[in-house]
C-alpha positions in Angstrom: 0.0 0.0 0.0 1.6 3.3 -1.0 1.3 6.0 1.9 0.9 9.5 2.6 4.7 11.6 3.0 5.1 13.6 5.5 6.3 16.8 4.0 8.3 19.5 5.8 7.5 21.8 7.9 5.2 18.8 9.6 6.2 18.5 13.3 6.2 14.5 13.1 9.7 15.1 11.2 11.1 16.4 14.1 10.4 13.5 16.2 12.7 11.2 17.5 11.8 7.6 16.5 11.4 5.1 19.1 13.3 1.4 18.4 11.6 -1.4 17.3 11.2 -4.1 19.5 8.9 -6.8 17.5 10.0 -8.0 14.2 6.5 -9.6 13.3 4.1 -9.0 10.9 3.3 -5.8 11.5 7.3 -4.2 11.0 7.1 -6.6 7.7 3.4 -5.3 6.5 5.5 -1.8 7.5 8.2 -2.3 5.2 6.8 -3.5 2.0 4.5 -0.2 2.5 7.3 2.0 2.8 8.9 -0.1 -0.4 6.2 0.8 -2.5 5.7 4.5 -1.1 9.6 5.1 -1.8 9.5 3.3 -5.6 6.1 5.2 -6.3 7.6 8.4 -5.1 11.0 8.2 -7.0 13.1 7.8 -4.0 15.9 6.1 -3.2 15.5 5.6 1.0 12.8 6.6 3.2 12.1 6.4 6.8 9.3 4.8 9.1 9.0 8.5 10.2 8.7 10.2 6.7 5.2 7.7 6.3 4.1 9.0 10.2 5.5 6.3 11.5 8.1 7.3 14.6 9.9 3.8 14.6 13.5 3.1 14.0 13.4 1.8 10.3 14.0 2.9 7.3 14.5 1.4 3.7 17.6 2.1 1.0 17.1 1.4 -2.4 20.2 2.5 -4.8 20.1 2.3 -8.5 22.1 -0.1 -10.3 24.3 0.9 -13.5 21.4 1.0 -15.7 19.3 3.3 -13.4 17.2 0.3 -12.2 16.3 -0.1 -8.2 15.8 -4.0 -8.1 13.9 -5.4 -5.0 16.9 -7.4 -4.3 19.1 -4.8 -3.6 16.7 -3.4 -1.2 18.4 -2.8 2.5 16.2 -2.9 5.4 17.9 -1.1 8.6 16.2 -1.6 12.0 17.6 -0.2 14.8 20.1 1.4 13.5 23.7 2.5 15.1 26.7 4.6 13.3 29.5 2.7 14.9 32.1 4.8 12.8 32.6 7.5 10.5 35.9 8.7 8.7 36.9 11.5 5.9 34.3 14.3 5.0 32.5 14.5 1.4 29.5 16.7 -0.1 26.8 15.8 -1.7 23.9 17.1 -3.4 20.7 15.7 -1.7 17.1 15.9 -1.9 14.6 14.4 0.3 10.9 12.9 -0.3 9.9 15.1 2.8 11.1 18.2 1.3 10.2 17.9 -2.7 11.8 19.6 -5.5 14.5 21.1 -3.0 18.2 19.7 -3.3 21.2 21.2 -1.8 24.9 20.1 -1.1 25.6 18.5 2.1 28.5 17.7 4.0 28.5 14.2 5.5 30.8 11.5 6.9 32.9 10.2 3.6 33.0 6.4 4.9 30.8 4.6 7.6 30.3 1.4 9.4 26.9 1.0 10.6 25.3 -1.6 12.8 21.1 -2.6 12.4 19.1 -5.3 11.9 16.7 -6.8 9.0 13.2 -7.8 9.2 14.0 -10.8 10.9 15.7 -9.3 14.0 19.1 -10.8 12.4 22.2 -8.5 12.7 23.8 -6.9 10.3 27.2 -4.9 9.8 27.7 -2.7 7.0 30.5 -0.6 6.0 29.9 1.6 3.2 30.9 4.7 1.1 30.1 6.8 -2.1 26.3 7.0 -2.1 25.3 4.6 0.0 27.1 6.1 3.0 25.2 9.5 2.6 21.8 7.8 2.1 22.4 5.7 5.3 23.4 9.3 7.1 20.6 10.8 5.5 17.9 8.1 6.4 19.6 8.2 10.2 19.4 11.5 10.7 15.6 11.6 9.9 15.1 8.7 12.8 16.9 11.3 15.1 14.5 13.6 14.1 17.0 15.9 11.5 16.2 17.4 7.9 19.5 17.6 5.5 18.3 21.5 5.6 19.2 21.9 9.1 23.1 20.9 7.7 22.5 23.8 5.2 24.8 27.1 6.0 22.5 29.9 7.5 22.7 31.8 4.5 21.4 28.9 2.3 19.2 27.8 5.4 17.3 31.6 4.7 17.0 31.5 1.0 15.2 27.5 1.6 13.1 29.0 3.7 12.0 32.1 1.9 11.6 29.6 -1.5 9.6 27.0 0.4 6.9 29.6 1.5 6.9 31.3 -1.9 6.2 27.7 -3.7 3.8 26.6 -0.5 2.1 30.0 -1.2 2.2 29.3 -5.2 0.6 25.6 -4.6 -1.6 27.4 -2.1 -3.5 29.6 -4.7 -3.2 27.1 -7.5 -5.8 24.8 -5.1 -8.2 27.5 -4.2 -8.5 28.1 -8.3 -9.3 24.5 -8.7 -12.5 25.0 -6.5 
């Protein structure tokens, strides 16, 4: 079932998810959702939290070399913990919670990052390139953190001023429609 996002400024985003302590049915039934939200929605990772959800999951899907996301390379991260973190890189991200907005973003170059899949098994990762900024990016949203809050204040203002002027745009485009 594809769900709702919860788009920015909603106050859910700031919330800090709560770890998941059953992996039955209902975490699995939560996951394929958030599967199909994510693929319908163009993305590439999404958290529980981004579909009003305020537990510790989230989904990564990366493109392959031909630009496909195949099922099987989906990664399922429960419970999440950054063990380690080296180098610094930036990247330009967006974020299903904040459409049509991307910006550059420092983040940890390299990281090693302990969770565990549907099934409650445990899982080490250690990753880089594009998959470490995704895993950051996905993290930071359990902790209750936007990749704008990581913008400089100066870029921080101009978001802000932009989102209001599109929400105000979208705003008078629906009250034409009536």
């Amino acid at each position: 079932m594809i769900r709702e996002i919860v788009v920015y400024p909603d106050k859910r985003l700031k919330q800090i998810s709560k770890p998941v302590e059953k992996f039955d049915e209902e975490l699995h039934k939560l996951l394929d959702d958030m599967y199909e939200t994510m693929i319908a929605k163009n993305g590439i990772g999404l958290a529980a939290i981004q579909v009003g959800v305020p537990l510790r999951a989230l989904i990564i899907n990366l493109p392959n070399e031909e630009g496909e996301q195949k099922k099987e390379d989906l990664i399922e991260v429960i419970n999440p913990k950054i063990l380690e973190t080296k180098g610094n890189t930036t990247y330009t991200e967006g974020c299903l919670s904040v459409p049509e907005y991307y910006d550059d973003v420092e983040r940890a170059e390299w990281i090693k990052v302990e969770f565990f899949d549907r099934f409650g098994n445990k899982k080490v990762v250690e990753s880089d390139g594009l998959l470490a900024i995704a895993f950051q990016h996905e993290i930071d949203h359990l902790n209750g953190h936007l990749f704008i809050e990581k913008l400089s204040f100066l870029k921080r203002k101009k978001f802000e001023k932009e989102w209001k002027k599109r929400r105000k745009e979208r705003g008078s485009k629906k009250g034409k429609v009536k």
